[in-house]
DSSP file (Angstrom, degrees, kcal/mol; ACC not computed):
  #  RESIDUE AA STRUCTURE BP1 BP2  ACC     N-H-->O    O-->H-N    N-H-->O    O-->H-N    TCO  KAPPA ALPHA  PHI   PSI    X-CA   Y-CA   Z-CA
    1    1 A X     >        0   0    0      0, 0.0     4,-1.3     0, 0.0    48,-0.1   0.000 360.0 360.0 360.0  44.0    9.1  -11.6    0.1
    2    2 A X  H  >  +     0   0    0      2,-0.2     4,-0.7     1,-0.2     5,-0.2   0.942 360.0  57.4 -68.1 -50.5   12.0  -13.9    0.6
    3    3 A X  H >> S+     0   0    0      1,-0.2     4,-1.3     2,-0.2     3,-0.8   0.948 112.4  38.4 -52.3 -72.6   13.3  -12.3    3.4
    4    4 A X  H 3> S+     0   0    0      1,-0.2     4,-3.3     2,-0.2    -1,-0.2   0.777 111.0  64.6 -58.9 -28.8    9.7  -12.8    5.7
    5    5 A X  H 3< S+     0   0    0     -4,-1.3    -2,-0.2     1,-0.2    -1,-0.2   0.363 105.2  45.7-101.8   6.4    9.4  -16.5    4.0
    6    6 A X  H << S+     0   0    0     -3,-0.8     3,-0.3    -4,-0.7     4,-0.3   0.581 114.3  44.3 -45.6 -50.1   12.6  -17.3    5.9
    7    7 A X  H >X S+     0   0    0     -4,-1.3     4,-2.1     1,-0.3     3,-0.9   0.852 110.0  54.0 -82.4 -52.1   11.5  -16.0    8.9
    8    8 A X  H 3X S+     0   0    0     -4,-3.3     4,-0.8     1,-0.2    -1,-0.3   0.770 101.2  63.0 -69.4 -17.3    8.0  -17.7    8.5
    9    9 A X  H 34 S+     0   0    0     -3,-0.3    -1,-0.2     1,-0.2    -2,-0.2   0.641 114.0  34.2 -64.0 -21.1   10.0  -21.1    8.1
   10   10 A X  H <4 S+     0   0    0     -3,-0.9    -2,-0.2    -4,-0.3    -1,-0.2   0.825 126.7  31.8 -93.2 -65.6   11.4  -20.7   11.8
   11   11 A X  H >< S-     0   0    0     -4,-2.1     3,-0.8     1,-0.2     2,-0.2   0.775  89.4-155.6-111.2 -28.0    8.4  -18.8   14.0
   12   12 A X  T 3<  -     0   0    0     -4,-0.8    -1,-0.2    -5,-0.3    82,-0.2  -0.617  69.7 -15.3  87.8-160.6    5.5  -20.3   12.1
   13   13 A X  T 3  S+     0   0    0     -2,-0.2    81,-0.5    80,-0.1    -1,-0.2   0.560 105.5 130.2 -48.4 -18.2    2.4  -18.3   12.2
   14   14 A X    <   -     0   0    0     -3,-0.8    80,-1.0     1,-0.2     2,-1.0   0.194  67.4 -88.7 -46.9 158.1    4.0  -16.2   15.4
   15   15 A X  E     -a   94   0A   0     78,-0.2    -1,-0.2    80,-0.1     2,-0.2  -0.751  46.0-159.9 -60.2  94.7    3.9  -12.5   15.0
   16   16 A X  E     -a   95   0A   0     78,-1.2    80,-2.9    -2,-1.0     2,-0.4  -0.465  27.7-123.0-101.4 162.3    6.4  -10.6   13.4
   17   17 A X  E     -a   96   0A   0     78,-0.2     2,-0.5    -2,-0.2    80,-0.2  -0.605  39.9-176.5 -71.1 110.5    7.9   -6.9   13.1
   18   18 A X  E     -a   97   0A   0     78,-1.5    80,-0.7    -2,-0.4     2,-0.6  -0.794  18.6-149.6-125.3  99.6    7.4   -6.5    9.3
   19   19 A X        -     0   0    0     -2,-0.5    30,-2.2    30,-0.2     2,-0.2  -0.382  33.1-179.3 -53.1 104.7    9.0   -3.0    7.7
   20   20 A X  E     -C   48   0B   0     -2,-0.6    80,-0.9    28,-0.2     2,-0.4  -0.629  22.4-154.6-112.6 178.1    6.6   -2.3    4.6
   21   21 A X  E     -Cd  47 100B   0     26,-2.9    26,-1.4    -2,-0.2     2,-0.2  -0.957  11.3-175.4-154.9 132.8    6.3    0.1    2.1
   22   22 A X  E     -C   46   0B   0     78,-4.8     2,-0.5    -2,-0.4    80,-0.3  -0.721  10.7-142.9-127.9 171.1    3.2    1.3   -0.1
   23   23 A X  E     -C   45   0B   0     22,-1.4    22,-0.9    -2,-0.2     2,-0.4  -0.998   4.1-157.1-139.4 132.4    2.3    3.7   -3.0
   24   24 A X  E     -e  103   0B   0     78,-2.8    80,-3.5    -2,-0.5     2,-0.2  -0.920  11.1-156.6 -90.6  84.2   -0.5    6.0   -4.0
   25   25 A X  E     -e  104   0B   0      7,-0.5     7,-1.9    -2,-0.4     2,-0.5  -0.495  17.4-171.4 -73.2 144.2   -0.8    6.7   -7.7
   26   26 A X  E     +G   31   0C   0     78,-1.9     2,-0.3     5,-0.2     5,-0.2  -0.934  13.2 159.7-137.4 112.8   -2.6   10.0   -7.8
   27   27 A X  E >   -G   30   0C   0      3,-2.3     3,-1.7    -2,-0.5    79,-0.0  -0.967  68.6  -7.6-150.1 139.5   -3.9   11.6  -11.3
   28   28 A X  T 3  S-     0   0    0     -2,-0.3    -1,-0.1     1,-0.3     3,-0.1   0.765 128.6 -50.3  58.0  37.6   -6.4   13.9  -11.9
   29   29 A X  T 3  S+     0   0    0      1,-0.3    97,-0.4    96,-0.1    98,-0.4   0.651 115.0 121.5  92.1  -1.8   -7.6   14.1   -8.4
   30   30 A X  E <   -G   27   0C   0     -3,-1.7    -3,-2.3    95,-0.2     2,-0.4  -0.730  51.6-160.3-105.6 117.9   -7.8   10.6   -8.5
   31   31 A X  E     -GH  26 124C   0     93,-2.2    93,-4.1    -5,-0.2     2,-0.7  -0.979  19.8-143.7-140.7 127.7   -6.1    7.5   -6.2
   32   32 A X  E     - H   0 123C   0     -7,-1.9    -7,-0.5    -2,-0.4     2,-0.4  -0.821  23.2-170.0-119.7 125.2   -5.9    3.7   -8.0
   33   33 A X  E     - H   0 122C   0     89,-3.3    89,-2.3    -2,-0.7    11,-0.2  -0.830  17.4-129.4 -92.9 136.5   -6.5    1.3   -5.4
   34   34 A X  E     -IH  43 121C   0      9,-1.5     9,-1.6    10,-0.5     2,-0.5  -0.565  11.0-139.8 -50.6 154.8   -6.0   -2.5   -5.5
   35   35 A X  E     -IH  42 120C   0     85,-1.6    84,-3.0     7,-0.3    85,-1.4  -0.998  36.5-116.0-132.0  99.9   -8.9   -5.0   -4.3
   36   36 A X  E >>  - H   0 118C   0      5,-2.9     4,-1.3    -2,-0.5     3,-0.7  -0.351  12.0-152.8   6.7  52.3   -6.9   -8.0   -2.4
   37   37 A X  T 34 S+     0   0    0     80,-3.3     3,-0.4    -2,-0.5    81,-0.1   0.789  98.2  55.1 -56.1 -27.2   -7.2  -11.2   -3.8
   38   38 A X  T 34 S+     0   0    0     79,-0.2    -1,-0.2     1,-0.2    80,-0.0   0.964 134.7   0.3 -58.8 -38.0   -6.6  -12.5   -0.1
   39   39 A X  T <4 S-     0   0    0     -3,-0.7    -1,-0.2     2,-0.2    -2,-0.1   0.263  82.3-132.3-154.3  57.6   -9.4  -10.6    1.3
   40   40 A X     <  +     0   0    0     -4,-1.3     2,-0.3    -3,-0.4    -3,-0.1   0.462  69.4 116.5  54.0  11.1  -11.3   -8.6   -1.4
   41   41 A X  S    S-     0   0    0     -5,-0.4    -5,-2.9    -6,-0.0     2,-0.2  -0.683  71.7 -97.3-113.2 173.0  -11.3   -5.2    0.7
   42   42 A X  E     +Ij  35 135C   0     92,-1.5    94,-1.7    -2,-0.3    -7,-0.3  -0.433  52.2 141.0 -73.0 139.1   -9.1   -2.0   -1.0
   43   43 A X  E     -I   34   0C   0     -9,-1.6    -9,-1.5    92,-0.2     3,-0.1  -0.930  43.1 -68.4 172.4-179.7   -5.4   -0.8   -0.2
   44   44 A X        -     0   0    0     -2,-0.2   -10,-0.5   -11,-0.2     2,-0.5   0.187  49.7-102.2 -63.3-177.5   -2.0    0.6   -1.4
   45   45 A X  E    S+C   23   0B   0    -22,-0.9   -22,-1.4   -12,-0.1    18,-0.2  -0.708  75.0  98.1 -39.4 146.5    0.4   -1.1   -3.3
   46   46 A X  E     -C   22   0B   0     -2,-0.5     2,-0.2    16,-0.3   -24,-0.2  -0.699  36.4-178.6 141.8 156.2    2.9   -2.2   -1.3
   47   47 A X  E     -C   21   0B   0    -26,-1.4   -26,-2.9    -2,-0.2    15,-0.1  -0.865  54.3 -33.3-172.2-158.3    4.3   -5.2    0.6
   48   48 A X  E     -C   20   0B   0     -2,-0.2     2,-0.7   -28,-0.2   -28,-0.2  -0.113  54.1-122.6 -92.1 167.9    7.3   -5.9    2.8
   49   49 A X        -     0   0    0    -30,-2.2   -30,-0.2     1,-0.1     3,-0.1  -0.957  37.7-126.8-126.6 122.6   11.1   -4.0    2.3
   50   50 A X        -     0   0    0     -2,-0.7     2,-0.1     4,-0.1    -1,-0.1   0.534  35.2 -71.1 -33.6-178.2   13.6   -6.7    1.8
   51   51 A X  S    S+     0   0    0      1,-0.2     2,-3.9     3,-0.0    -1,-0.1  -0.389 126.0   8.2 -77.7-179.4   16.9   -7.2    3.9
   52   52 A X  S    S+     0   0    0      1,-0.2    -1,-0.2    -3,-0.1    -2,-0.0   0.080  98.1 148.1  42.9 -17.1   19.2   -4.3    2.7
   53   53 A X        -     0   0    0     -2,-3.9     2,-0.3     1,-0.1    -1,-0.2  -0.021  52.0-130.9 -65.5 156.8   16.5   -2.8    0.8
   54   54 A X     >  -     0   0    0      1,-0.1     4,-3.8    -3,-0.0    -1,-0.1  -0.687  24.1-129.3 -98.3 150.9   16.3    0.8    0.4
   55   55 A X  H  > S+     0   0    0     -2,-0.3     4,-4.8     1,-0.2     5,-0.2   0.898 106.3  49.2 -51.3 -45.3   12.5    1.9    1.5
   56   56 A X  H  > S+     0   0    0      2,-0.2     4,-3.6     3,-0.1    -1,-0.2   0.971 110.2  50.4 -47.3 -64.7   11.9    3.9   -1.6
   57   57 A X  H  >>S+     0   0    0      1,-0.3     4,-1.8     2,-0.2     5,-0.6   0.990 107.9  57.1 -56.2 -75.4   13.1    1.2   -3.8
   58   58 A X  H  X5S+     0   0    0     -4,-3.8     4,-1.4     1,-0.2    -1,-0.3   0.797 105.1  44.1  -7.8 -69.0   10.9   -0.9   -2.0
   59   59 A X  H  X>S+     0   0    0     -4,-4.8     4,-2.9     2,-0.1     5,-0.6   0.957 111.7  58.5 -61.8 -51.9    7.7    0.9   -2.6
   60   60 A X  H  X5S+     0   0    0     -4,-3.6     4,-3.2    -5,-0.2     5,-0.3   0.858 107.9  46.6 -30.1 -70.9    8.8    1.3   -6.5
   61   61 A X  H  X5S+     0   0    0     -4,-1.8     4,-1.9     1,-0.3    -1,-0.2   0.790 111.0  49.0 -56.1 -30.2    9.1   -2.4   -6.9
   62   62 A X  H  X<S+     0   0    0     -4,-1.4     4,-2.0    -5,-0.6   -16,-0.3   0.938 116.8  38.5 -85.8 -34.0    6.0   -3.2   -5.3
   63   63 A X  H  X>S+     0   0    0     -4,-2.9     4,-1.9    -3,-0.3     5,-0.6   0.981 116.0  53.1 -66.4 -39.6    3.7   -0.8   -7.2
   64   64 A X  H  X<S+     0   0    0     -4,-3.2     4,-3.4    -5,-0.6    -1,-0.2   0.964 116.2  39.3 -57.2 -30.1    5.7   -1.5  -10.2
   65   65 A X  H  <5S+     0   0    0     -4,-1.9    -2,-0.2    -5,-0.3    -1,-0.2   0.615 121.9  44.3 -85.3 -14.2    5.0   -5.7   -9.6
   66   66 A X  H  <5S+     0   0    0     -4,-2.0    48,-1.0     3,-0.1    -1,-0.2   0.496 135.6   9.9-101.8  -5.4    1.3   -5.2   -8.5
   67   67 A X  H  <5S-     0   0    0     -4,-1.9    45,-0.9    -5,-0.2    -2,-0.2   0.464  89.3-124.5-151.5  -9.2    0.2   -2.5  -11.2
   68   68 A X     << +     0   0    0     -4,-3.4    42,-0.8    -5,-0.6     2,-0.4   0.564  66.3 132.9  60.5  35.1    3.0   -2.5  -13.7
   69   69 A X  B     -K  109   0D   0     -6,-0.5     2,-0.6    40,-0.2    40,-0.3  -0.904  51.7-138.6-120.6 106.4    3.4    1.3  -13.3
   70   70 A X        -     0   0    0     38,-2.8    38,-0.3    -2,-0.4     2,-0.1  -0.688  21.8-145.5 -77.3 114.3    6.8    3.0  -12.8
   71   71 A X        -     0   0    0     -2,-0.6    36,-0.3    36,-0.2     2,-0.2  -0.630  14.7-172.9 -86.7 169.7    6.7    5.9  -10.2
   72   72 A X        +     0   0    0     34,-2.8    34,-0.2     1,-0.4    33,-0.1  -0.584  59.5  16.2-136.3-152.4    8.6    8.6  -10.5
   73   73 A X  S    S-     0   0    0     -2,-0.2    -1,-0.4    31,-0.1     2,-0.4   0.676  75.5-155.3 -23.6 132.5    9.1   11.5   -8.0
   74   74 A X        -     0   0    0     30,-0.1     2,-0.3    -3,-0.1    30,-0.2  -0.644   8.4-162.1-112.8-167.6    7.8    9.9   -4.7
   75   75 A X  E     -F  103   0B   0     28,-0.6    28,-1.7    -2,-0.4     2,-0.2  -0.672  26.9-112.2-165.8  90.4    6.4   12.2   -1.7
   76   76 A X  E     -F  102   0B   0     -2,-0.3    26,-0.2    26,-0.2     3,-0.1  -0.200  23.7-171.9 -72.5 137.1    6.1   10.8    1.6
   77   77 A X  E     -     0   0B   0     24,-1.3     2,-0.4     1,-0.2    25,-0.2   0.965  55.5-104.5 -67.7 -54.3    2.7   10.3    3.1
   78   78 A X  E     -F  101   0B   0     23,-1.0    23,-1.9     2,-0.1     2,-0.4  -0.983  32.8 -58.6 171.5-156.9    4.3    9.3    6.7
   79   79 A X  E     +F  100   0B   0     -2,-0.4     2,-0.4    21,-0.2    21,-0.3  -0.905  42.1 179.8 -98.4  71.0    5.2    6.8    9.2
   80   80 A X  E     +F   99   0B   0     19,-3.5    19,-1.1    -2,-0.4     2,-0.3  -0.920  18.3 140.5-140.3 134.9    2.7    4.5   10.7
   81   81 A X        +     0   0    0     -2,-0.4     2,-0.3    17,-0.2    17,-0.1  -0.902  33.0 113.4-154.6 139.8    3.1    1.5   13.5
   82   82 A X  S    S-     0   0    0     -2,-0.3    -2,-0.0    15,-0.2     0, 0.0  -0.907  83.3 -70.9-178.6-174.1    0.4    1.1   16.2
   83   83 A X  S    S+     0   0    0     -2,-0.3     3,-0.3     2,-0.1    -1,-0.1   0.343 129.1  64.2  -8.1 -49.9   -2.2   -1.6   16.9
   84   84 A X  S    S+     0   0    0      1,-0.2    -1,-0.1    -3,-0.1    56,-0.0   0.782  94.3  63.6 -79.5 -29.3   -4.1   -0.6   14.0
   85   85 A X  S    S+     0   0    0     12,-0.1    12,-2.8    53,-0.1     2,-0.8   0.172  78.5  96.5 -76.9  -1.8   -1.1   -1.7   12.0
   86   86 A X  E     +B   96   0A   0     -3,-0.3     2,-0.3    10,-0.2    10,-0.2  -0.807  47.9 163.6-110.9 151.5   -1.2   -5.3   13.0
   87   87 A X  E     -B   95   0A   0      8,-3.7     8,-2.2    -2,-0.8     2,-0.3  -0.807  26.1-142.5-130.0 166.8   -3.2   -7.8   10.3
   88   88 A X        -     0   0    0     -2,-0.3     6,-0.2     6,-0.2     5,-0.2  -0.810  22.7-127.8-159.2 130.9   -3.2  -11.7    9.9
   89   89 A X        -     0   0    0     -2,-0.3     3,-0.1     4,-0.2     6,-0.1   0.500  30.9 -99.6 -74.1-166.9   -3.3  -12.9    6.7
   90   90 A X  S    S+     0   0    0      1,-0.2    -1,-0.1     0, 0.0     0, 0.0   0.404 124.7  62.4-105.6 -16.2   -6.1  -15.6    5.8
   91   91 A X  S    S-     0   0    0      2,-0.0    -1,-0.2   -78,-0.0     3,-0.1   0.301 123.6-107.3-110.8  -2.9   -3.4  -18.1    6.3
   92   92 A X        +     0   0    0      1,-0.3     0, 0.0    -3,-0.1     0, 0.0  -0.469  64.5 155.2 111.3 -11.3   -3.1  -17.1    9.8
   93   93 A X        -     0   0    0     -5,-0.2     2,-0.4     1,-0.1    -1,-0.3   0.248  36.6-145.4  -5.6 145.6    0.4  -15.4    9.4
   94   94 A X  E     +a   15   0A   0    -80,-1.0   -78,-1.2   -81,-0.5     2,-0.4  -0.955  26.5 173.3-130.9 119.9    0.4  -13.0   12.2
   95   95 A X  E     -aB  16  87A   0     -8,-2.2    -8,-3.7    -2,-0.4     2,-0.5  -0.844  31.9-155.6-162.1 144.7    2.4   -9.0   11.5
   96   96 A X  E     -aB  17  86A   0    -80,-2.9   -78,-1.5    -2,-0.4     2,-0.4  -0.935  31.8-153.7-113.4 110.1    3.0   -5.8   13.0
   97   97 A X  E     -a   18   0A   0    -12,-2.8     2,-0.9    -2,-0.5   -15,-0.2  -0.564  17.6-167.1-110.6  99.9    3.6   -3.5   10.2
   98   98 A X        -     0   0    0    -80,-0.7   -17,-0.2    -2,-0.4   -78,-0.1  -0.518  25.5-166.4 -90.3  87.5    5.4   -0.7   10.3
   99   99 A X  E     - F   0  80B   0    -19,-1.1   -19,-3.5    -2,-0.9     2,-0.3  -0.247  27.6-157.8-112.3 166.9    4.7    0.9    7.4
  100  100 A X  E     -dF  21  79B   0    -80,-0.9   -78,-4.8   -21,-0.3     2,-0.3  -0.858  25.7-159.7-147.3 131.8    6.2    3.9    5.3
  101  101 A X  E     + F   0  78B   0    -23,-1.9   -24,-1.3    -2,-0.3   -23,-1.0  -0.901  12.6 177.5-135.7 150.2    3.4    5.2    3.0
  102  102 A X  E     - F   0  76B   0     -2,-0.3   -78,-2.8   -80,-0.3     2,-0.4  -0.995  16.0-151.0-156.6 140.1    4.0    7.5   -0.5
  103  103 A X  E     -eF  24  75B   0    -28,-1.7   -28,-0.6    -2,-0.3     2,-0.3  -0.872   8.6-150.1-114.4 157.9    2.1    8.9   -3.1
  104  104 A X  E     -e   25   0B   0    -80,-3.5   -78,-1.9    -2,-0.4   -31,-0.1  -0.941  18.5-179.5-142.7 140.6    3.1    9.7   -6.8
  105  105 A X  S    S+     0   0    0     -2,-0.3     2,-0.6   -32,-0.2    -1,-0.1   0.789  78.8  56.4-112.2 -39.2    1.9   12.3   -8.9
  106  106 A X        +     0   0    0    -33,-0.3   -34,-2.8   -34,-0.2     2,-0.3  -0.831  63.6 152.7-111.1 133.1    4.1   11.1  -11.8
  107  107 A X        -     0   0    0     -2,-0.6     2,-0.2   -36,-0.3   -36,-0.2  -0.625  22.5-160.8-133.6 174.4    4.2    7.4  -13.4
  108  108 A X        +     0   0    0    -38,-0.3   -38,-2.8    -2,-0.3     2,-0.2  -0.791  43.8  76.4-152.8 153.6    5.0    5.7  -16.5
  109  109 A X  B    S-K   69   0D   0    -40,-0.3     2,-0.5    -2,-0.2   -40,-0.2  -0.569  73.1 -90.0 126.3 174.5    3.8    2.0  -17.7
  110  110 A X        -     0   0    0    -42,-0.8     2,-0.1    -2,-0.2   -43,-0.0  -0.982  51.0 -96.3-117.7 125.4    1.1    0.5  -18.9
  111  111 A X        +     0   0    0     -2,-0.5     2,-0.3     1,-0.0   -43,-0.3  -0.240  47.1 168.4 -45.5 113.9   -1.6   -1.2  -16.3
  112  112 A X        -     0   0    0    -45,-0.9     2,-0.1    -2,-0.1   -44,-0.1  -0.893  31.9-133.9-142.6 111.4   -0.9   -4.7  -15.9
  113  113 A X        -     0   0    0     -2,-0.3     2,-1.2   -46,-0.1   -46,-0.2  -0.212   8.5-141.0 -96.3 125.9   -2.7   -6.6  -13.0
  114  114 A X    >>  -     0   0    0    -48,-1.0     4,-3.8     1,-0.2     3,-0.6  -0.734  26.6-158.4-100.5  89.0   -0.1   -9.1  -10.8
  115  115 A X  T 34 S+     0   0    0     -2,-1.2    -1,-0.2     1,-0.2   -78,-0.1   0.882  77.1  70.5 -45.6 -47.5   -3.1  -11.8  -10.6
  116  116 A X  T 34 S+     0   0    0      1,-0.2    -1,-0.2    -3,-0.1   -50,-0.0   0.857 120.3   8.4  -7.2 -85.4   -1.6  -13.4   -7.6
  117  117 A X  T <4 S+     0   0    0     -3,-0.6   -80,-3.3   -80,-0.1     2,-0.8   0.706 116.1  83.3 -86.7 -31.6   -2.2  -10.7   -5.1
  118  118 A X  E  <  +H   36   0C   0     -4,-3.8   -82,-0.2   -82,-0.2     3,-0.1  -0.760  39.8 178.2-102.8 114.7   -4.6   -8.2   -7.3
  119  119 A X  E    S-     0   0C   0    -84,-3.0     2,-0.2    -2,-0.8   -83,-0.2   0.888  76.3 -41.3 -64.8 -57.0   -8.3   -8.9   -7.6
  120  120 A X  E     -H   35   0C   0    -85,-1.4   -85,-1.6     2,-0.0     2,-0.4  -0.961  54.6-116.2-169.9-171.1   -8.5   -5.6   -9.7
  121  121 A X  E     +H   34   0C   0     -2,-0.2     2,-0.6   -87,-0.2   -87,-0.2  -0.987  32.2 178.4-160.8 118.0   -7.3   -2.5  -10.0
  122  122 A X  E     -H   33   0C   0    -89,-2.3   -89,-3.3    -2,-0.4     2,-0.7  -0.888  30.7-134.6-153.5 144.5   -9.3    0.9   -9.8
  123  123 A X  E     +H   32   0C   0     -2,-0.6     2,-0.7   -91,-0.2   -91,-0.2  -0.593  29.2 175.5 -89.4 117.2   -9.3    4.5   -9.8
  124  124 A X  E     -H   31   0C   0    -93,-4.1   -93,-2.2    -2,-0.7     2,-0.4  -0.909  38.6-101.1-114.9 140.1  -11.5    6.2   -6.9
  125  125 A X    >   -     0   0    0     -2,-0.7     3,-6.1   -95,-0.3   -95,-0.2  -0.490  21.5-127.9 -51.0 113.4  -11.7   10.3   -6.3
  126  126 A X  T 3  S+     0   0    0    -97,-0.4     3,-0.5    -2,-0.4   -96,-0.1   0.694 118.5  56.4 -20.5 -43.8   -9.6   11.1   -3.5
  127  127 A X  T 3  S+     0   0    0    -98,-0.4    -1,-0.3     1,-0.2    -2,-0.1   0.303 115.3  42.5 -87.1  -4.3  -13.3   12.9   -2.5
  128  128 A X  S <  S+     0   0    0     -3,-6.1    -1,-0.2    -4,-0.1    -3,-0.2  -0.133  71.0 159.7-147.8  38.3  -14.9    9.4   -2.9
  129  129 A X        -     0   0    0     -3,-0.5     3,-0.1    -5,-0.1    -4,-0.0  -0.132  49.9 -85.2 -83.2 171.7  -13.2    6.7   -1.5
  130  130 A X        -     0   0    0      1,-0.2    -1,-0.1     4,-0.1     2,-0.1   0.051  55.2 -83.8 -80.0-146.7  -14.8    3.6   -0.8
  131  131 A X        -     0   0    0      1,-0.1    -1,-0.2    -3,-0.1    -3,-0.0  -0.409  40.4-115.2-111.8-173.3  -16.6    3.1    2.4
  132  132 A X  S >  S+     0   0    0      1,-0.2     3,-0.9     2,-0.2     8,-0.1   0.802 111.8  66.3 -87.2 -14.2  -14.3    1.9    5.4
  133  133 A X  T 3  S+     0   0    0      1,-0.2    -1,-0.2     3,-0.1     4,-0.1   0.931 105.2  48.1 -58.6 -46.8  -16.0   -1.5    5.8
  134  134 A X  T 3  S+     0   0    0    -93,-0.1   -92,-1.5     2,-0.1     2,-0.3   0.158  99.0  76.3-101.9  34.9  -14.4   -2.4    2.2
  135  135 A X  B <  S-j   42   0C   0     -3,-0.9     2,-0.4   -94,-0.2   -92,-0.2  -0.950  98.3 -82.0-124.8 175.2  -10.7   -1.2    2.6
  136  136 A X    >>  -     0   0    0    -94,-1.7     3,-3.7    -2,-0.3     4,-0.8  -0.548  33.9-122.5 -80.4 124.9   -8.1   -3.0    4.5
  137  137 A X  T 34 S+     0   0    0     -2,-0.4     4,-0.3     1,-0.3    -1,-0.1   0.649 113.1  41.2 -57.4 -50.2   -8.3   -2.5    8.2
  138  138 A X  T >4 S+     0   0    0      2,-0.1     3,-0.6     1,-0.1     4,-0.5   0.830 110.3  59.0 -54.3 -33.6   -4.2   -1.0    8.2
  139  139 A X  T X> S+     0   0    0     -3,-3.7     3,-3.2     1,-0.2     4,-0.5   0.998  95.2  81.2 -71.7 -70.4   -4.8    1.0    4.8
  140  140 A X  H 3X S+     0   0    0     -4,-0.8     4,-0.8     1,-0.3    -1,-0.2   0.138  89.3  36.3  14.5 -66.8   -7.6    2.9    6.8
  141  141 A X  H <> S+     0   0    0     -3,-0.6     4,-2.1    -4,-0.3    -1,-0.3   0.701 122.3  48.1 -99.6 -20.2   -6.4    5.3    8.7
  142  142 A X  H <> S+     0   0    0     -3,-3.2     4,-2.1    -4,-0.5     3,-0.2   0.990 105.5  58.7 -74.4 -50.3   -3.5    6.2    5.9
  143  143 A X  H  X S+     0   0    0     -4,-0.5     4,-2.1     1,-0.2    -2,-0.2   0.882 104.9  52.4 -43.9 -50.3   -5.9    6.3    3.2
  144  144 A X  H  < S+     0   0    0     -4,-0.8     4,-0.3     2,-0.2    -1,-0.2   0.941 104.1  56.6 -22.2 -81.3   -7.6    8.9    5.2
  145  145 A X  H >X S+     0   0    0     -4,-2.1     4,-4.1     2,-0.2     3,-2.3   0.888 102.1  50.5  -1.7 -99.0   -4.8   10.8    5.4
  146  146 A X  H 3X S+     0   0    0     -4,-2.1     4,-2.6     1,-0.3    -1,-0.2   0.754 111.8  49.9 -31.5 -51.6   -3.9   11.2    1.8
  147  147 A X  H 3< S+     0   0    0     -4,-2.1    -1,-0.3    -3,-0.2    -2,-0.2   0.215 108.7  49.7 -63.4  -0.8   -7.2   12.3    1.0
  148  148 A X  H X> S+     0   0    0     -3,-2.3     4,-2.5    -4,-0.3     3,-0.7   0.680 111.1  48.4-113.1 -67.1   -7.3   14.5    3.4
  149  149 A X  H 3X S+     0   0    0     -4,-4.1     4,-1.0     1,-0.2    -2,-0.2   0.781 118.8  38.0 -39.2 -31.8   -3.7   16.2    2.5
  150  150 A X  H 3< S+     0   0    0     -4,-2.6     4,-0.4    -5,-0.3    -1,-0.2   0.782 109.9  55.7-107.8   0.3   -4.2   16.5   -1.0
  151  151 A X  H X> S+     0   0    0     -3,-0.7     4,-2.7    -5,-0.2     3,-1.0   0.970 116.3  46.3 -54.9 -63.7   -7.8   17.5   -0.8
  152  152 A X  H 3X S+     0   0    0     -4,-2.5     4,-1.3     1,-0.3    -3,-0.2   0.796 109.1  50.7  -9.9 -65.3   -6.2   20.2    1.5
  153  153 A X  H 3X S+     0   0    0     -4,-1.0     4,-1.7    -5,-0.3    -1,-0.3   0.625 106.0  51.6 -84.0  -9.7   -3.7   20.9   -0.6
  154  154 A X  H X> S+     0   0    0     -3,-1.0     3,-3.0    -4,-0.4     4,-1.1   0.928 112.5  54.4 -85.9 -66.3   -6.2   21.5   -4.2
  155  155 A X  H 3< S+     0   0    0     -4,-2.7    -2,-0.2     1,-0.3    -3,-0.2   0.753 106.1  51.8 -72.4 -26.7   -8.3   24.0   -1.7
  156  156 A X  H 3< S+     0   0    0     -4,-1.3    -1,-0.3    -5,-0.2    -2,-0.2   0.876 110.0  44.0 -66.8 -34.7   -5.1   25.9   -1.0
  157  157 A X  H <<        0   0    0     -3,-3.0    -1,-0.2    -4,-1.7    -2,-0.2   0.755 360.0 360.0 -97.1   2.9   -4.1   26.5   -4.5
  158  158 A X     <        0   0    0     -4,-1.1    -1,-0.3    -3,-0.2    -2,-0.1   0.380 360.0 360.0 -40.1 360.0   -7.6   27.5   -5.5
């Protein structure tokens, strides 16, 4: 996060325009969510996409650095910047996230939990998510989403 921890050295707590990028591992019908160590609620992998970085690359590296998990083919979820999309950290950091969201059907690695940022590290059915109170207020309406497009997509090839 080099790139934003410049930025914050200048504007201070101010709001900023932050391009992120997240990942959904998805097996067996299945979505593994991280729990926050800043504020204990549920969400993506994912974090901010460096200067030059390419978006994709982006998500890789954060799923790989929060879950130790290599994706491989990624499949984009969407696009999403709003209102809903702005957070402030615990530290008061202030951003409005425009984020680029992916799932991946296919991984490699072994789980290994980036204590820092990951309280833990869990697998919920897409059919079963937790409730909306315990995921992170941005993840929300994407989490949603997902679950709703590949639930979608299992009844179609039924």
């Amino acid at each position: 996060m080099g790139y934003i921890m410049d930025l914050r050295k200048i504007v201070g707590h101010r709001k900023l325009l932050m391009p992120g990028a997240g990942v959904f591992p998805i097996r067996d019908g299945q979505v593994l969510l991280q729990r926050r160590q800043d504020n204990g609620l549920w969400a993506d992998h994912g974090g901010s996409v460096e200067l030059s970085e390419n978006v994709e690359d982006a998500a890789r590296r954060e799923l790989w650095e929060e879950t130790g998990l290599v994706a491989g083919k990624l499949h984009l979820l969407g696009v999403y910047s709003g209102p809903e999309m702005d957070y402030t950290y615990a530290n008061g950091d202030e951003i409005s996230c425009i984020g680029l969201y992916y799932w991946c059907e296919e991984m490699t690695g072994s789980i290994k939990i980036q204590e820092e940022e990951v309280a833990e590290l869990k697998w919920f059915p897409l059919n079963a998510l937790p409730d909306d109170d315990e995921i992170s207020p941005p993840i929300r309406r994407v989490i949603h989403d997902l679950a709703d497009r590949l639930l979608k997509r299992t009844e179609a090839e039924e």
